[in-house]
N, C-alpha and C positions, 0 to 999 in steps of 0.2 A: 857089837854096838850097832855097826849097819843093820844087821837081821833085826832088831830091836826098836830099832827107829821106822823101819817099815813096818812094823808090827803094829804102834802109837798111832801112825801116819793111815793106817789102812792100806798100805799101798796096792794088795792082793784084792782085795773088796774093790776098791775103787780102778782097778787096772792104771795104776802110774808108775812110774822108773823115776828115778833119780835125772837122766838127761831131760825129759820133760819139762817135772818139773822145774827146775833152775830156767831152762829156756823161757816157761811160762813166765817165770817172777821177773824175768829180764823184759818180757813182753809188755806185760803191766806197766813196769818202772817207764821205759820207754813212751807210753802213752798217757802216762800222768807227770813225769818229767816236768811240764810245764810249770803245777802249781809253786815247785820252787823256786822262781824267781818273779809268777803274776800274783801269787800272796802276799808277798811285800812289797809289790809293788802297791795293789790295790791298800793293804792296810797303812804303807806311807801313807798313803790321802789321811789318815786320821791322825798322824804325827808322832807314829812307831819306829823307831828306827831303822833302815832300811835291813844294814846289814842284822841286826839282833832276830830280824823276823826271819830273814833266812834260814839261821840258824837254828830258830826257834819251831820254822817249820820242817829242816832237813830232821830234826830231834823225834818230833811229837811222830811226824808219820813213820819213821823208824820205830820207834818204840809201841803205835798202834799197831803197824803191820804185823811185826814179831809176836807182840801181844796174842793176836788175832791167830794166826799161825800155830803157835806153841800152844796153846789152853785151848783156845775152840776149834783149830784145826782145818779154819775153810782156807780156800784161795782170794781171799778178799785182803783188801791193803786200805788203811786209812790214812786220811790226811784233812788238812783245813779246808773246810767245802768253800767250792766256791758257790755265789749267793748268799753265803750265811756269813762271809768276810766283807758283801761289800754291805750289807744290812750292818754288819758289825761297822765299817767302816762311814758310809753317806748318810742312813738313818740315825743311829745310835750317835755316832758321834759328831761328825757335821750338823745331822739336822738337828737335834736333840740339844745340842752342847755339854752330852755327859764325857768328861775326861775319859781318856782310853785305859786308863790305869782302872777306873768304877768297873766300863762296860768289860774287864776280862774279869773281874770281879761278878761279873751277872753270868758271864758262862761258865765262872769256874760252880757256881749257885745251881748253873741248868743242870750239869756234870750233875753233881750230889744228885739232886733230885730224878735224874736219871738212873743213878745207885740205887736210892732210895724204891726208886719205883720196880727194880729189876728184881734184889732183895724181897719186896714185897710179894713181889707175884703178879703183879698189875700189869707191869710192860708184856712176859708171857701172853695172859687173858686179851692185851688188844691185837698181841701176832693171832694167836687162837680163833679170832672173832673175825679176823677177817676172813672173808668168804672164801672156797676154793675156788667155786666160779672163778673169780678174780686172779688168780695165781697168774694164768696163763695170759690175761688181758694185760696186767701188770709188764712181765715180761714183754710181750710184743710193745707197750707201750713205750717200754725203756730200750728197745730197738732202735723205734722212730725216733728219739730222745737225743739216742748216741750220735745213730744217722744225720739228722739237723743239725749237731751241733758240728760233728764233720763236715757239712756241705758248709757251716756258716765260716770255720774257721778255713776252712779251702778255700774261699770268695767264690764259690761256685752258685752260692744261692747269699742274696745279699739284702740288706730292709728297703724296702720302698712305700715312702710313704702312702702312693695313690691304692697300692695293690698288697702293702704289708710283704710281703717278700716280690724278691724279681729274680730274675737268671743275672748273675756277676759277669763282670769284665774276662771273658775267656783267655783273651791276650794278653792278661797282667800276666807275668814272668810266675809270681808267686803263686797264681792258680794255675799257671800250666804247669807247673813242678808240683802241685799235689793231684792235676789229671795223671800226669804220670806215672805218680806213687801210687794212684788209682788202678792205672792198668797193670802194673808191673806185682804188684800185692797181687792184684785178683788171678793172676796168670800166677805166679806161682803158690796160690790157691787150686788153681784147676790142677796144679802137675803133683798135688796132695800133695809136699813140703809143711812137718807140722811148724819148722821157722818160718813160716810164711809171712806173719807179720810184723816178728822181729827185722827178718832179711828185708822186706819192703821198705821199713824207716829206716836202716841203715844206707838203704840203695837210692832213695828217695833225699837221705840227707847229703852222703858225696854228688850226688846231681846237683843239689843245690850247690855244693862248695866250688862245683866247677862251673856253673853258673853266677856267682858270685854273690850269689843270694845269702848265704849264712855266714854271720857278723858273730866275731867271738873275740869280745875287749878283756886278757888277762885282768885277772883281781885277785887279791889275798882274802880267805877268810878262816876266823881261828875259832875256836870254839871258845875263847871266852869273849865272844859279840854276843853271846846270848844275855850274859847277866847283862845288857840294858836292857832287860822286860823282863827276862825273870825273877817271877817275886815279887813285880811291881803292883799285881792285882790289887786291889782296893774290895775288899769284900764287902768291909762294914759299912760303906757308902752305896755298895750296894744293895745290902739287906734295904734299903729304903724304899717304903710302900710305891713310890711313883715309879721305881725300878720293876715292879711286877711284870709289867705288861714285857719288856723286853726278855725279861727270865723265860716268861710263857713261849716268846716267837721264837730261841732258841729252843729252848725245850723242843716244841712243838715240829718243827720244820725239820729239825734232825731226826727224830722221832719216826717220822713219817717216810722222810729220805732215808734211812739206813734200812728199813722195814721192806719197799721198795726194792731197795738196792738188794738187800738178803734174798727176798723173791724172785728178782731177776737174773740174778748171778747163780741160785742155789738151784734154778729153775734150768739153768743153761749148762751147768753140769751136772744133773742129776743125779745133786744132792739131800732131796725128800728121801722121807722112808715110807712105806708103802702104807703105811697112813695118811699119808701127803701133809707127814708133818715136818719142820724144820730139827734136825737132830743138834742135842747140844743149844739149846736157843737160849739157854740164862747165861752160857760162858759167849758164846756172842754177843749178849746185851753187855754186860759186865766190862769185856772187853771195850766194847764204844764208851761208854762210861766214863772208864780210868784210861781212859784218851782222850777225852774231853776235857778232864782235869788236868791231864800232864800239860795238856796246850795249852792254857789260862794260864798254867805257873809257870813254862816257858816264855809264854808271852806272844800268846795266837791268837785267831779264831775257833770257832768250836770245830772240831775233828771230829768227821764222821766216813765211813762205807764211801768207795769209791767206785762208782758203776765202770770207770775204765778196766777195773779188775775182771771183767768183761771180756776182755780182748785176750788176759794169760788165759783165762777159763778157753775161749776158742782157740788158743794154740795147745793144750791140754792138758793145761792145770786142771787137778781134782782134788789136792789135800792142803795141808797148814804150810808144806814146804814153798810152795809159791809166795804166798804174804812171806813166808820169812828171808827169803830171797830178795823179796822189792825190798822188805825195811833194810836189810843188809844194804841193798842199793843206794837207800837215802842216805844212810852212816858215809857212805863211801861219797855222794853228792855235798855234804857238807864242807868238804877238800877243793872239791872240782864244779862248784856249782858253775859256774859259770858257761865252762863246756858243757856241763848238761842240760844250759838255757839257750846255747849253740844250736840244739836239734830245733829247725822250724818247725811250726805249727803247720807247713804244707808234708810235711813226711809223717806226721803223725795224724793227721787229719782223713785220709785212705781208708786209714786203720779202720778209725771208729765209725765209719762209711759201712768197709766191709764187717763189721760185728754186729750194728746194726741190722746186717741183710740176712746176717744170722739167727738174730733173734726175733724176729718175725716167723721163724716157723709156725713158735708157740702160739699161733692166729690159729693155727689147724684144729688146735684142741675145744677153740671154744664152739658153743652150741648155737650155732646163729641161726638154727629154726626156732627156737625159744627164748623170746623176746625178753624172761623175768633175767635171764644172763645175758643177751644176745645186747640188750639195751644200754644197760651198765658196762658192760665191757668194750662196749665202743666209746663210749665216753670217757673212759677212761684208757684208753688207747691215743686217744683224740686230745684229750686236754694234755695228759704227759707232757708231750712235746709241744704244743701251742702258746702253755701258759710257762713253759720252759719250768717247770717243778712237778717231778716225779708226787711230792707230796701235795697235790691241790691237786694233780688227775686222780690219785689215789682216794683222796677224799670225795670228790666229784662221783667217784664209781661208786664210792661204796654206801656213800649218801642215797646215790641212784638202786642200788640193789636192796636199801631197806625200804625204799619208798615201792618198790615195785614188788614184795615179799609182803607190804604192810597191804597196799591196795591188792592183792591179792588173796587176803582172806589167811596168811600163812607165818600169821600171829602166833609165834613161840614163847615159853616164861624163860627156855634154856639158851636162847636167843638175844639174852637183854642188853648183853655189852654191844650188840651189833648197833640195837637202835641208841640206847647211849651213848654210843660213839655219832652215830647216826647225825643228834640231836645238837652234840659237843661243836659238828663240822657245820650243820645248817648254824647256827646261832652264830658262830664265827664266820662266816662269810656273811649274813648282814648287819653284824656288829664292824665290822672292819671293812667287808666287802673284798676282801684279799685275802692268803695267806703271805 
């Protein structure tokens, strides 16, 4: 049975062991840990039940990870994005005044149409279409992404209004316990440990508990807190034309985030084939898909690719076994969530520091004497993280790489989805002026 499962898994092709693995999926878990208990919190604000969402999200990302893992076989783990919970949450249902019961009704709608599109053949053709130039800008840009988001949750880099970011309070307790986690990750980086980032959040969180920094208030939860949102979707209120536009920004934003995410993650363990194509990419859409759905009829946000997946891939995750790991994880977080909202954000925050500084290599590949890639790949390096969405730097680039293919005289007919998509991303930014 072992030799057999290594066989499915690649384990020989992609050079992984069984210890690795499992480590990686712990890795992952560890630095996405959080959104189980800041998805319900952020989807409370729309009058979700607090405890049903937990449940609702220990479920879904459980059943995408494994998903993912088992049929398409990457080391990627999904869960309720965050951005597209609190869209789901402040837009959608505050601003909007569409009950929460319609708006899981409009993602469980995006989901299908995500089938639909996968099915078809269409979601393939827009991965296709996008340039390879781009692969590696993509990549480096979900470095800076990761990085950012680690310095912002360290308080190491904080908003200011005069200057848009500033240097944070060094002496808050809570950022000097994630410089710490900083150093002590990156040193046992240097001394090659592949637990490196798992042993940094575990050493980084007892720091905090002897500092008195980490608050863990027992709670009971049972898995039937789910049935208050499951099931509760409203579909047929959503089919309603004025609903469209919400269908589209889910659709659209996950679309683009998980495409993204596949890049930068597939890019980081190199996982292309020497085509510099993504292997398996209908059983990875597929898989996003019917995780999108399972989250609507639990009673989520829409569930999509989790770029901390990131961090098992650099402790050295390479196969399905990692995602199946973390979903194991969340099965096991629906018991204990609590403790595992115990771990701060200053011991996890290092992490995605140091993965970021990893994934910046992929800068080296691009071609920056030739401005038709050199141009677009900084831009889309740049906005990534600036505009805090992988999918509106991605769109930015690649909008940028057909305009600078088209002013260049290198007008193709086999090219068409590029500018159509091209055309799809200009009109949506000044029809909306956002993604």
């Amino acid at each position: 049975m072992r030799q057999k499962l290594e066989q499915y898994f690649e384990f020989k092709r992609l050079g992984a062991n069984w210890r690795t693995e499992i480590l990686a999926g712990a890795t992952t878990f560890a630095t996405m840990a959080y959104i189980v208990l800041v998805n319900p919190s952020v989807l409370a604000e729309a009058g979700l039940p607090f405890r049903a969402v937990v449940a609702a999200t220990c479920f879904c990302a459980a059943f995408g990870s494994i998903l993912m893992g088992v049929v398409a076989r990457y080391p990627v783990a999904l869960a309720p994005g965050m951005g597209l919970n609190a869209y789901f949450a402040y837009t959608v249902v505050k601003g909007l005044g569409v009950p929460w019961q319609t708006a899981l009704g409009a993602v469980f709608l995006s989901g299908v149409a995500f089938l639909i599109l996968t099915v078809a053949g269409i979601r393939q053709l827009i991965v296709e279409a996008i340039p390879i130039e781009l692969y590696a800008a993509v990549a480096a840009g979900i470095g800076l992404f990761i990085a950012l988001i680690g310095l912002r949750n360290a308080g190491i880099v904080v908003a200011n209004s005069s200057t848009l970011v500033a240097l944070g309070n060094l002496r808050d307790k809570n950022t000097a316990l994630a410089i710490f986690g900083l150093a002590l990750t990156a040193a046992l980086m240097a001394w090659g440990l592949r637990a490196a980032m798992l042993l940094g959040i575990l050493g980084t969180t007892l720091a905090g508990v002897m500092m008195g920094l980490v608050k863990w208030t027992p709670a009971s939860y049972r898995a039937s807190d789910i049935f208050a949102t499951a099931g509760k979707l409203d579909v047929r209120r959503a089919l309603h034309i004025g609903l469209a536009e919400i269908v589209f920004v889910f659709l659209f934003v996950d679309l683009f985030d998980n495409l993204g995410t596949l890049v930068g993650v597939g890019k980081k363990a190199g996982l292309f084939d020497q085509a510099n194509r993504i292997p398996r990419l209908p059983r990875i859409l597929t898989c996003d898909a019917l995780a999108t759905i399972a989250g609507s009829l639990a009673g989520t946000s829409t569930v999509t690719s989790y770029i901390e997946s990131a961090a098992g891939v650099a402790a050295g995750g390479r196969t399905g076994v990692t995602a199946i790991v973390t979903g194991l994880l969340f099965i096991v977080a629906l018991f204990v969530a609590p403790l595992v909202g115990a771990v701060p954000t200053a011991a996890t925050a290092p992490a995605l520091i140091l993965v970021g500084s990893l994934m910046m290599s992929h800068a080296a590949e691009i071609h920056w004497n030739n401005p038709i890639v050199a141009i677009p790949a900084f831009l889309t390096m740049l906005t990534i993280p600036l505009t805090f969405s992988i999918a509106t730097g991605l769109s930015f680039g690649f909008t940028a790489f057909a305009l600078m293919k088209l002013v260049h005289g290198e007008l193709r007919r086999k090219d068409w989805m590029v500018y159509l998509l091209a055309a799809i991303f200009a009109a949506r930014f000044i029809y909306l002026g956002t993604f």
